[in-house]
C-alpha positions in Angstrom: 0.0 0.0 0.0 1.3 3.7 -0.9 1.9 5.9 1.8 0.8 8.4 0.0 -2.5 7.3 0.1 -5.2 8.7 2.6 -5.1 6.9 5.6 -7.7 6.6 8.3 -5.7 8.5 11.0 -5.2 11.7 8.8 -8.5 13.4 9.4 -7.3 13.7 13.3 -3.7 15.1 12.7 -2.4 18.4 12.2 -0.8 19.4 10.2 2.8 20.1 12.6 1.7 16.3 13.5 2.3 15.2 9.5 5.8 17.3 9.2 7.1 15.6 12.4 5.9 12.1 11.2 7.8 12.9 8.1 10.8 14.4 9.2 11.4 11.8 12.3 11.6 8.9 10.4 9.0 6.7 12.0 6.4 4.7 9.9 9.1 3.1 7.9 7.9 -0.3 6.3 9.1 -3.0 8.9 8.4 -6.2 6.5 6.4 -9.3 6.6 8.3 -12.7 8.4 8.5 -16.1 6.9 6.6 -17.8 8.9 3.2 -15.9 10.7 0.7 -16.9 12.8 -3.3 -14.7 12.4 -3.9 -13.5 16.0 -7.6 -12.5 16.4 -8.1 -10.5 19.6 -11.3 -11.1 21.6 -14.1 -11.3 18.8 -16.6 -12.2 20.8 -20.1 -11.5 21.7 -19.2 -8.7 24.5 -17.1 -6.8 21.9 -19.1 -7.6 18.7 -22.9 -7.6 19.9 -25.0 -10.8 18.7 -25.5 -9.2 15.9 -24.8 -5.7 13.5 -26.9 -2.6 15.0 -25.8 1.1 16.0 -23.3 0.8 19.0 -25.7 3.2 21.4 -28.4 0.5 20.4 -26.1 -2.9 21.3 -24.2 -1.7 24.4 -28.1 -1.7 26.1 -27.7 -5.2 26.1 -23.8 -5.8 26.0 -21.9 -2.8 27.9 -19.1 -3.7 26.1 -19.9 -3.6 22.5 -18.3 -1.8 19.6 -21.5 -1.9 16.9 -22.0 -2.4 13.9 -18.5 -2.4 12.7 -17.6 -5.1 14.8 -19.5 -6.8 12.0 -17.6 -5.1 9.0 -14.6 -6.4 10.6 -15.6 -9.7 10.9 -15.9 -10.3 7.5 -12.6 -8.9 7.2 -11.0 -11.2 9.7 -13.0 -14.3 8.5 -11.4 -14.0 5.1 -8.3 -13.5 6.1 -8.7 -16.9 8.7 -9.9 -18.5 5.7 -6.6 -17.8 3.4 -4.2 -18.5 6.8 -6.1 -22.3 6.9 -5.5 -22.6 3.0 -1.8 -21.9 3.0 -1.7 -24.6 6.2 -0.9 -21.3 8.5 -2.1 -20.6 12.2 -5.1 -19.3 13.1 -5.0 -18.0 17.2 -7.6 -16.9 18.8 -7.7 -15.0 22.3 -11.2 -14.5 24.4 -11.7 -13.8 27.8 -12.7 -16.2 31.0 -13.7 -15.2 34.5 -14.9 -17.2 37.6 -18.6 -17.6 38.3 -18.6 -15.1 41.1 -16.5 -12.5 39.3 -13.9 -12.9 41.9 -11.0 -12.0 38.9 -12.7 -9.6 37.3 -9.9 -7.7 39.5 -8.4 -3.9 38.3 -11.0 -4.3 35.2 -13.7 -3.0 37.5 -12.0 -0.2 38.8 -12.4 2.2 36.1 -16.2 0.6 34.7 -19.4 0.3 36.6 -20.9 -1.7 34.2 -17.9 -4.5 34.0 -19.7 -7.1 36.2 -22.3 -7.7 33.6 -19.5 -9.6 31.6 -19.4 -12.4 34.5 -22.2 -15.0 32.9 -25.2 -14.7 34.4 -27.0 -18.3 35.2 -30.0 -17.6 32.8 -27.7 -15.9 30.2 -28.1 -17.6 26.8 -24.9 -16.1 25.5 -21.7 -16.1 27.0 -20.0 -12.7 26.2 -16.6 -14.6 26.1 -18.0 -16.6 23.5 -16.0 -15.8 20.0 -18.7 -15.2 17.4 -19.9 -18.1 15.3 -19.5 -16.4 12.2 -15.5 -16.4 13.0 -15.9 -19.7 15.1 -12.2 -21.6 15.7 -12.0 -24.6 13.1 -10.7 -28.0 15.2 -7.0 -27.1 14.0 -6.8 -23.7 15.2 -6.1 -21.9 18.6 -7.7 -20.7 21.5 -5.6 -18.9 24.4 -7.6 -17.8 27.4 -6.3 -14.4 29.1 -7.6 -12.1 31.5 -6.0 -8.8 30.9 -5.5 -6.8 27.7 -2.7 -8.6 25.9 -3.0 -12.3 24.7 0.7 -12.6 26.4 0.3 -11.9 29.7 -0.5 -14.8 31.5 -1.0 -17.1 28.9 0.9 -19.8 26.7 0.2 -17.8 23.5 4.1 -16.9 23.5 5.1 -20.6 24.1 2.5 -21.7 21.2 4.2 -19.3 18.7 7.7 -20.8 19.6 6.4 -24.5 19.4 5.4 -23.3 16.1 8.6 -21.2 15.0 6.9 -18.2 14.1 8.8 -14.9 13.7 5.8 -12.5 12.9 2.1 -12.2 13.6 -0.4 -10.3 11.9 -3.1 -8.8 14.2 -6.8 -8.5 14.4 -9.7 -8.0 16.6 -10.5 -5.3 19.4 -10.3 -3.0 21.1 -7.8 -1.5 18.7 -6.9 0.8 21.6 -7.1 -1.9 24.2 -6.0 -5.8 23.5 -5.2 -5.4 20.5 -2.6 -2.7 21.1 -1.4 -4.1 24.1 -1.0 -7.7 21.7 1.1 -5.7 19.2 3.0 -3.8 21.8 4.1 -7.5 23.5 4.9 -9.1 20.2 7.3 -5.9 19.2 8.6 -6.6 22.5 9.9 -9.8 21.7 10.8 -9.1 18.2 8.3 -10.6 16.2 7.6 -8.5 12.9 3.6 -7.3 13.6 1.4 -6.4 10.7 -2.0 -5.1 11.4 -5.2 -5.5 9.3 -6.5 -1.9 9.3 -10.3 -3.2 8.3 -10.0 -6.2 10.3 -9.8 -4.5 14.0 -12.4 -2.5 15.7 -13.0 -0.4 18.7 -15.8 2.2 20.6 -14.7 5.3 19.7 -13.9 6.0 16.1 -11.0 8.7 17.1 -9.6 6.2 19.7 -9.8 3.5 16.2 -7.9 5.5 14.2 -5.3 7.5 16.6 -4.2 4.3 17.9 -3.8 2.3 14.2 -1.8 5.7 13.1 0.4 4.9 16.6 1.1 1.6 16.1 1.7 2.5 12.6 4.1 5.1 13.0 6.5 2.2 16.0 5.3 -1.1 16.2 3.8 -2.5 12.9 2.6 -2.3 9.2 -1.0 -1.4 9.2 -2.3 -2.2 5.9 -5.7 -3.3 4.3 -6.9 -6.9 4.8 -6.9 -7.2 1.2 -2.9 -6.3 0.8 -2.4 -9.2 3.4 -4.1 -11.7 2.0 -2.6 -10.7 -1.3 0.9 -11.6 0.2 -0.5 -14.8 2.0 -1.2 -16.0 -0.9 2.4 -16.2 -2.8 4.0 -18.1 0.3 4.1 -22.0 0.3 1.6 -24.2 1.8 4.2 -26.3 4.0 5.4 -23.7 6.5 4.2 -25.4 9.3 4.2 -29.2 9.6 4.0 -29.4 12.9 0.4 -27.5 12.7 -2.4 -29.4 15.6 -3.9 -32.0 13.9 -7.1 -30.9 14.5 -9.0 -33.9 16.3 -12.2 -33.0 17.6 -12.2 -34.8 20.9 -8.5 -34.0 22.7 -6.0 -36.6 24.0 -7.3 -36.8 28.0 -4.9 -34.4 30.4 -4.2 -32.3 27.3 -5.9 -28.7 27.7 -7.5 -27.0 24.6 -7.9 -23.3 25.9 -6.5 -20.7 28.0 -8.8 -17.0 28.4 -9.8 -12.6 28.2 -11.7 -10.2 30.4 -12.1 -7.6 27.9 -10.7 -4.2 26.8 
């Protein structure tokens, strides 16, 4: 993708903010790896609604909800788990678990009133943790359980990437200002390349979407269009990873399928 294209972000800069950009020499193209892994953050039913309506309409029922472009998203993110599983690549997924009695919920309900309503309720018919079944894991794929923003603290997704020997991730999901930037800030940490599908995260608040995408941007990854990633998926080889999970549908007894996310 040209820089010099309009990008999402632009509207909310000045323009001193564009000259230092420019003259600083962040936002330079970091690359994609050899051998990535899709990451999609928290697409679940507290982030993404049951199903697409106006934000101020869906967080009535699920406090957390981004709206309706959750849902644009999702069809961004389910093509892009789609090309990963044809190229024999890793799909990961990160969603959120608490205790029956909201006992973990911990620092997440210091700073929201409504944060409670995410512990499942014993008549709820939907579990917000739940990872929509439009975007539903496939028996080969992933799921880490966490509890805080970023799918590396506390969980095994660092040690999965390493069993797999990937060196880069590209990134999905929500919030963009939340887990997923705290995802991306992690695996820059520990020097995996990061790319970011732009359409393919969501978040709240539209300025929050974008100043945070432009951030990341400018010092941790390459945000780019789902479309330009699947473009490059395509041209790499289909044997990357032969030591992908087999995939069985019942597990081998004593051998855990999940780890879990609160929410962001």
């Amino acid at each position: 993708m040209s820089e010099d294209k309009p990008r999402i972000w632009d509207q909310y800069l000045t323009e001193r903010d564009k000259q230092v950009f420019k003259a600083s020499g962040f936002g330079a193209k970091g690359g994609f790896g050899k051998r990535p892994a899709l990451l999609i953050i928290d697409v679940s039913y507290g982030f993404a609604g049951d199903k697409p309506e106006p934000i101020l309409d869906s967080i009535k029922r699920w406090s957390n909800s981004c709206g309706a472009e959750s849902w644009d998203a999702i069809a961004v993110i389910k093509s892009l788990a789609e090309t990963f599983r044809e190229r024999k690549m890793p799909v990961i997924y990160t969603t959120g678990v608490t205790r029956q009695d909201g006992w973990d919920i911990g620092s997440w309900g210091w700073k929201n009133t409504r944060t409670i309503e995410s512990v499942p309720g014993p008549h709820q018919n939907m579990d917000a943790n739940e990872i929509v079944p439009e975007i539903a894991p496939q028996p080969q794929d992933i799921v880490v359980l966490k509890q805080k923003p970023s799918g590396f603290f506390g969980s095994n997704l660092a040690s999965y990437l390493n069993l797999l020997g990937c060196d880069s991730v590209i990134v999905t999901g929500t919030t963009t200002s939340g887990c997923v930037r705290a995802s991306v800030i992690d695996a820059f940490s520990m020097n995996y390349r990061v790319a970011i599908a732009e359409d393919g995260c969501f978040d709240r608040s539209q300025a929050s979407h974008a100043i945070n995408l432009c951030d990341m941007h400018a010092k941790y990854a390459d945000v780019m269009p789902g479309a330009d990633i699947i473009e490059w998926l395509k041209t790499q080889p289909d044997d990357l990873f032969p030591n992908l999970p087999k995939g069985s549908e019942v597990p081998p007894r004593g051998v855990p399928l999940r780890l879990v996310s609160s929410g962001a």
